[in-house]
C-alpha positions in Angstrom: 14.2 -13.3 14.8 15.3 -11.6 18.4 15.5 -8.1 18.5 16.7 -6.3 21.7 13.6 -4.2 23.2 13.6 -2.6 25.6 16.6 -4.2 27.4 14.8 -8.1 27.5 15.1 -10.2 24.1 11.7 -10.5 23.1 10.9 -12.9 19.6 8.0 -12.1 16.7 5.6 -9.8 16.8 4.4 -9.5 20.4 7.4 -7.8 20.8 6.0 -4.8 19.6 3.2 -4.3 22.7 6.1 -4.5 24.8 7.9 -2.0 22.7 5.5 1.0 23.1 7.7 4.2 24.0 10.6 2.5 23.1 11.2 4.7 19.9 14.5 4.1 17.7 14.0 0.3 18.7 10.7 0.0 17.5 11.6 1.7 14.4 15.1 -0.3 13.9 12.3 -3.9 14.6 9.8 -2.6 12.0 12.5 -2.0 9.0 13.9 -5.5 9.9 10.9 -7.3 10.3 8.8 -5.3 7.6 10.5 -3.1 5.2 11.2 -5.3 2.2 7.5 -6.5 2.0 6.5 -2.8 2.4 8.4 -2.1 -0.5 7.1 -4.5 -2.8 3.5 -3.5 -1.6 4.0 0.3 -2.0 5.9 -0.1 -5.6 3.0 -1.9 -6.6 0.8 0.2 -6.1 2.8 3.4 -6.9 4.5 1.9 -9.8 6.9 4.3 -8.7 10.1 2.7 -7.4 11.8 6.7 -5.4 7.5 7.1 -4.6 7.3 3.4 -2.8 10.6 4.4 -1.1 9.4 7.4 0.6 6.0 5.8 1.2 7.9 2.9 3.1 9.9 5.6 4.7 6.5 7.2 5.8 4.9 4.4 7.0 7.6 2.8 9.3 7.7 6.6 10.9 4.3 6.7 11.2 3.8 3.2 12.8 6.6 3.5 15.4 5.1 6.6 16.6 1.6 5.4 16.6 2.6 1.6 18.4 1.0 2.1 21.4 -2.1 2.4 19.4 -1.7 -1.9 18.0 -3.8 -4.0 20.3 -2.7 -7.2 19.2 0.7 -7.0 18.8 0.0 -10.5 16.9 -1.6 -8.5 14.0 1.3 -6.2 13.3 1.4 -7.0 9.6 -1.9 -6.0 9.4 -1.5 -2.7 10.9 1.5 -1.6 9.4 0.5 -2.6 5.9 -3.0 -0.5 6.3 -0.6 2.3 7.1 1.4 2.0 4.0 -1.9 1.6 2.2 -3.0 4.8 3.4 0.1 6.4 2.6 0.5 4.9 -1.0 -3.5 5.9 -1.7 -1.9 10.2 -0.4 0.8 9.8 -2.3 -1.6 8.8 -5.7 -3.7 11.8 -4.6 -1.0 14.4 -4.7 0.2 12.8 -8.0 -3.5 13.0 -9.5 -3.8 16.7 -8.2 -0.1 17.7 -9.5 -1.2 16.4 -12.9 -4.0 18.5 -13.4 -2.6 21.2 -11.6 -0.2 20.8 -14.1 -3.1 20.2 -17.1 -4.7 23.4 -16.0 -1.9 25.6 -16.1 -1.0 24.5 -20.1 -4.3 24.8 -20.8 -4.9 21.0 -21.8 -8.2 19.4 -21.8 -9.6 18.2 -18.3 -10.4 14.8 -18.3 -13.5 13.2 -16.3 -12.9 10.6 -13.0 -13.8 7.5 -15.2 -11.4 8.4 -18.4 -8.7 8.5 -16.0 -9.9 5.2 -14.3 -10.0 4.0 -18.0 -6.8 5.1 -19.3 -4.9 3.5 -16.1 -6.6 0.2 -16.6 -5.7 0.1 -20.6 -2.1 0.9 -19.6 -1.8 -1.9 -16.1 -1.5 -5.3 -18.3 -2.6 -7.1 -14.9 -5.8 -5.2 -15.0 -6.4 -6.1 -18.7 -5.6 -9.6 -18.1 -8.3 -9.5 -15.0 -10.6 -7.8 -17.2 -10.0 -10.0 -20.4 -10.6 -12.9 -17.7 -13.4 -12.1 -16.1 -15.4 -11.6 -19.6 -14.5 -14.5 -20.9 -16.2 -15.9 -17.4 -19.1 -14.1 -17.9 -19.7 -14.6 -21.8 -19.7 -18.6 -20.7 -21.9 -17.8 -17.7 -24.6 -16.1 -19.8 -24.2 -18.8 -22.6 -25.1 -21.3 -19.5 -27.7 -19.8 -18.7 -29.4 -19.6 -22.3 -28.9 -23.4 -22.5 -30.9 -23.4 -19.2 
């Protein structure tokens, strides 16, 4: 893809080192060249398809104002998808803390760090099928080992 940056045509990537400064440019580049990924990253982890929007939003802000901190314009993906991983994990923070902000005030029960881990595994099927997996792995691993 060519993107016009910085008034040369530059192609991929290591456009982006030459971008530095440069700032609607580098923020039109990144939303072509990265949004749609970023979105199916951030509403997988948010599960939240208006959260993984503003999380994309706040990523692609935050990269173009932080590009003169990439190195290696080669590892841009990278980069930018640490960002929005970063972002997604503060978004899941203000959630948790709204929630029992939320518990506390109607006087519901608190629940402990590993019931909530809990409960979110029982309710992502992924997880479950992982989970279901992985013992089924195991329970043949220790019957291998018996026979041994």
């Amino acid at each position: 893809m060519s993107v016009e940056i910085g008034g040369g045509p530059a192609e991929g990537p290591s456009a982006v080192g030459r971008a530095a400064g440069v700032g609607p440019n580098v923020l039109a580049y990144l939303y072509d060249t990265t949004a749609a990924h970023l979105f199916d990253y951030c509403a997988g982890l948010l599960r939240n398809r208006a959260a993984a929007e503003e999380a994309v939003q706040e990523t692609l802000i935050a990269a173009a104002a932080e590009i003169g901190a990439l190195r290696d314009p080669d590892r841009l993906r990278g980069w930018i998808f640490s960002i929005a991983r970063r972002q997604c994990l503060r978004e899941l923070a203000a959630e948790t803390a709204q929630a029992q902000t939320t518990q506390a005030e109607t006087g519901e029960a608190e629940t402990g760090e590993a019931e909530t881990t809990d409960a979110w595994l029982a309710a992502d099927e992924t997880a479950q099928a992982w989970l279901a997996s992985a013992g089924t792995r195991a329970a043949g691993l220790a019957e291998t080992d018996a026979e041994t």
